[in-house]
One Martini backbone bead per residue (centre of mass of N, CA, C, O) as a GRO file, in nm:
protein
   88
    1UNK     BB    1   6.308  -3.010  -3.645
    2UNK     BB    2   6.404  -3.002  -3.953
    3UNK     BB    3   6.166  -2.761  -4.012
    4UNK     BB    4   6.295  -2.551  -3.829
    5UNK     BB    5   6.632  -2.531  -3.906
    6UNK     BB    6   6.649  -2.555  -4.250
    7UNK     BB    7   6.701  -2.274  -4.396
    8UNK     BB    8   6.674  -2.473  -4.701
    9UNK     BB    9   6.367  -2.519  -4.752
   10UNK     BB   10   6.177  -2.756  -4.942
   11UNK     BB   11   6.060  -2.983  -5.175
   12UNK     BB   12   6.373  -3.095  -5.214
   13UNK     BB   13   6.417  -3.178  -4.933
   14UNK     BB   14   6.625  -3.390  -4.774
   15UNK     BB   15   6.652  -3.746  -4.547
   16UNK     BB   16   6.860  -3.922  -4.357
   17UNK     BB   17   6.837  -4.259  -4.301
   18UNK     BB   18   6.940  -4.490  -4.090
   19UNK     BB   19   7.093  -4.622  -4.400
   20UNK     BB   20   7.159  -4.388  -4.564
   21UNK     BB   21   6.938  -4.266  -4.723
   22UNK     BB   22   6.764  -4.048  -4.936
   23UNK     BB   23   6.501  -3.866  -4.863
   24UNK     BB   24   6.188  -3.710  -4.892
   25UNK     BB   25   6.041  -3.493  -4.648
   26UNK     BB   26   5.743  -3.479  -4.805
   27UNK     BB   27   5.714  -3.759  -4.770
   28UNK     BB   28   5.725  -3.823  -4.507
   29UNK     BB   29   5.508  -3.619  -4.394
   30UNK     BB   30   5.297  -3.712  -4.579
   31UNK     BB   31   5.302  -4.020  -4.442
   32UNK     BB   32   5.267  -3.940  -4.145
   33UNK     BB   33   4.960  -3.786  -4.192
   34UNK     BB   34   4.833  -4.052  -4.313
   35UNK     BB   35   4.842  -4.225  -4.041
   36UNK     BB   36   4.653  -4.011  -3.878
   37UNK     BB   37   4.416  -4.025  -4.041
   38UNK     BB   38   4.335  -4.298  -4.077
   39UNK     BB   39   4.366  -4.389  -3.746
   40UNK     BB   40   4.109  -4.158  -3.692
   41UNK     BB   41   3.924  -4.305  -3.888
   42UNK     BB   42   3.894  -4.553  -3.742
   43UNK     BB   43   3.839  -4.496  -3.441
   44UNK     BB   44   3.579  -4.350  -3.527
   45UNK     BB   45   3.465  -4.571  -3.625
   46UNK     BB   46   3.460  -4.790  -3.406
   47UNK     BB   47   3.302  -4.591  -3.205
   48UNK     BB   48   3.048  -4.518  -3.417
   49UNK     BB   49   2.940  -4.769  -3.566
   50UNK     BB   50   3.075  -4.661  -3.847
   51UNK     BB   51   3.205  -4.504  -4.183
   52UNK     BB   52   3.435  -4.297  -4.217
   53UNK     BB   53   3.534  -4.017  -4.377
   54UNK     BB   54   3.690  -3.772  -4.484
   55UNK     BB   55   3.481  -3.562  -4.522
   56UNK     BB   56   3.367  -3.601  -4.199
   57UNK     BB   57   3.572  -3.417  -4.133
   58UNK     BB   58   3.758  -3.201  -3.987
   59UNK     BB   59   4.115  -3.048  -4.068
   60UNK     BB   60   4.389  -2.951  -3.831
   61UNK     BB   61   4.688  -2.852  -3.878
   62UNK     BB   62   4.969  -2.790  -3.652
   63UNK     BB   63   5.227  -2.541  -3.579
   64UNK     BB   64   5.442  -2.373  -3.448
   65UNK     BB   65   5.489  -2.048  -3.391
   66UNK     BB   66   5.801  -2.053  -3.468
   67UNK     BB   67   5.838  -2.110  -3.709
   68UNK     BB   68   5.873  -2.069  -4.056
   69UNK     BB   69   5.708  -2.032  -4.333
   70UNK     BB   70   5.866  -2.267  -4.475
   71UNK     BB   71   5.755  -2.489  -4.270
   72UNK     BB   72   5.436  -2.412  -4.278
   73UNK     BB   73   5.454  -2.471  -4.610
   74UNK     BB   74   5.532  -2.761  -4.614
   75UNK     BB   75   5.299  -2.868  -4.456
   76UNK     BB   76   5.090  -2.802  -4.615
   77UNK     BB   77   5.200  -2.945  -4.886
   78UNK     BB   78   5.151  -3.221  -4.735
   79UNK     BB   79   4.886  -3.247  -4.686
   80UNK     BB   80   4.784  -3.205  -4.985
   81UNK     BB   81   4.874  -3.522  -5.062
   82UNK     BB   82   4.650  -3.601  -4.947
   83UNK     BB   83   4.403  -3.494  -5.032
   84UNK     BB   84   4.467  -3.523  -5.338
   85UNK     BB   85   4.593  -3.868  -5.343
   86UNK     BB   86   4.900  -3.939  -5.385
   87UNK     BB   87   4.858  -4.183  -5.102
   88UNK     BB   88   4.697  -4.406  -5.234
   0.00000   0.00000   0.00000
C-alpha cells in the first residue's frame, strides 16, 4: 500500500528494508513482477509440457481502482523493466 499512500511517489522513491538499508521501490517491485512472470511461465511451461516464452502470453497488470495515477504509473514503469530485460 506504500504506492497508494506516498503522495511524493516517483521513480527515486526508496523503501526501507527489515535491516533498516533504503532499496529503490521501483527495484522491489520491479523484482516482485519479474518473479511472478517467471512462476507463471514456469508453471504454464510444466501445464502445457513446452518451453512457454515471455512473448506466448499476453500480459496484463491490474491495479486498485483507488490508486492515484502516479501510483499506476509507477506499476507500469516496473513493468516495463521487466519487458525491456533490465532484470534478466
Amino acid at each position: 500500500m506504500s504506492l497508494h499512500s506516498d503522495q511524493n511517489l516517483n521513480k527515486l522513491t526508496q523503501l526501507e528494508s527489515a535491516n533498516g538499508r533504503l532499496v529503490p521501490a521501483l527495484q522491489i517491485f520491479a523484482h516482485a513482477l519479474k518473479f511472478f512472470k517467471d512462476h507463471a511461465l514456469q508453471e504454464l511451461s510444466d501445464e502445457l509440457g513446452t518451453n512457454m516464452r515471455i512473448n506466448d502470453v499476453r500480459w496484463v497488470v491490474t491495479v486498485p481502482a483507488i490508486w492515484r495515477p502516479q501510483a499506476k504509473q509507477f506499476m507500469r514503469q516496473a513493468a516495463y523493466q521487466i519487458k525491456a530485460g533490465a532484470l534478466y
